[in-house]
N, C-alpha and C positions, 0 to 999 in steps of 0.2 A: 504494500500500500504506500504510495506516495501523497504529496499536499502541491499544493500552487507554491504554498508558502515556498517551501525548499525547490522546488522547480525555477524558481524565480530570483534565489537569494544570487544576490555574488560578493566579490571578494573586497570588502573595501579596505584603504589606509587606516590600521589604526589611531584611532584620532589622541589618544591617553597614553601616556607613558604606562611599559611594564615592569620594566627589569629590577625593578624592586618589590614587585609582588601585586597586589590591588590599588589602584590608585587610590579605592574610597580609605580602603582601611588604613593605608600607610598615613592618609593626610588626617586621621585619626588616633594615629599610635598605635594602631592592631596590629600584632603583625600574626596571628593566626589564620591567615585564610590559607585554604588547601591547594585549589587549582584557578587558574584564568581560561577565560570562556571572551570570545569578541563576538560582539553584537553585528551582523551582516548586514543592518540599515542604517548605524551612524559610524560604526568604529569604536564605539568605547570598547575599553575594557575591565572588565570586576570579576570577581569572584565566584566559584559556584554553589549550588547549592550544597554541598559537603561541609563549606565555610559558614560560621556563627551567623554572617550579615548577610549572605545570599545576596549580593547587591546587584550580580547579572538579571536574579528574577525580579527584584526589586526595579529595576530597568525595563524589564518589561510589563510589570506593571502600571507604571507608569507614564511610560512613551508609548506602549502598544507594540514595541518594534517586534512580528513574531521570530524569527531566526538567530539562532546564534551557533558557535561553534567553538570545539574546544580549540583552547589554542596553547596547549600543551605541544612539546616539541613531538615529532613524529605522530601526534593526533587529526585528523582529517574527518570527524563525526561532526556531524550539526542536528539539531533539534528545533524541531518548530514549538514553541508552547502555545499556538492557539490550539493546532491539530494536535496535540501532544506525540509527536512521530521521531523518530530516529532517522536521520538521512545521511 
């Protein structure tokens, strides 16, 4: 089963600094988050849900953006959270 959502996503710049870990958390003083996930409709990047602050989904609940993908090195998955799908 596939979705439009991921049918449709592409690959954009990310727009947020990573290499220290989650932006939200870091400009916070967290530094617990687990993995980075970029969002395939602005480029941000945050944290996934594994992490305390969930801030990838927190992202899309709030922007609506559905798609995002891991963006762990050697990771190529993405998920839509409208259709709840693995792609």
């Amino acid at each position: 089963m596939t979705c439009q959502h991921l049918k449709e996503s592409s690959e954009p710049t990310p727009a947020t600094a990573y290499l220290d870990g989650c932006p939200q958390c870091v400009a916070v003083g967290a530094r617990d988050w687990v993995h980075l996930r970029l969002c395939l409709e602005c480029g941000i990047v945050a944290c996934c849900d594994s992490s305390p602050r969930r801030h990838m989904s927190g992202h899309y609940e709030t922007e609506g953006h559905p798609v995002m993908r891991s963006y762990e090195p050697g990771e190529t998955w993405r998920w839509c959270f409208v259709d709840e799908l693995l792609g």
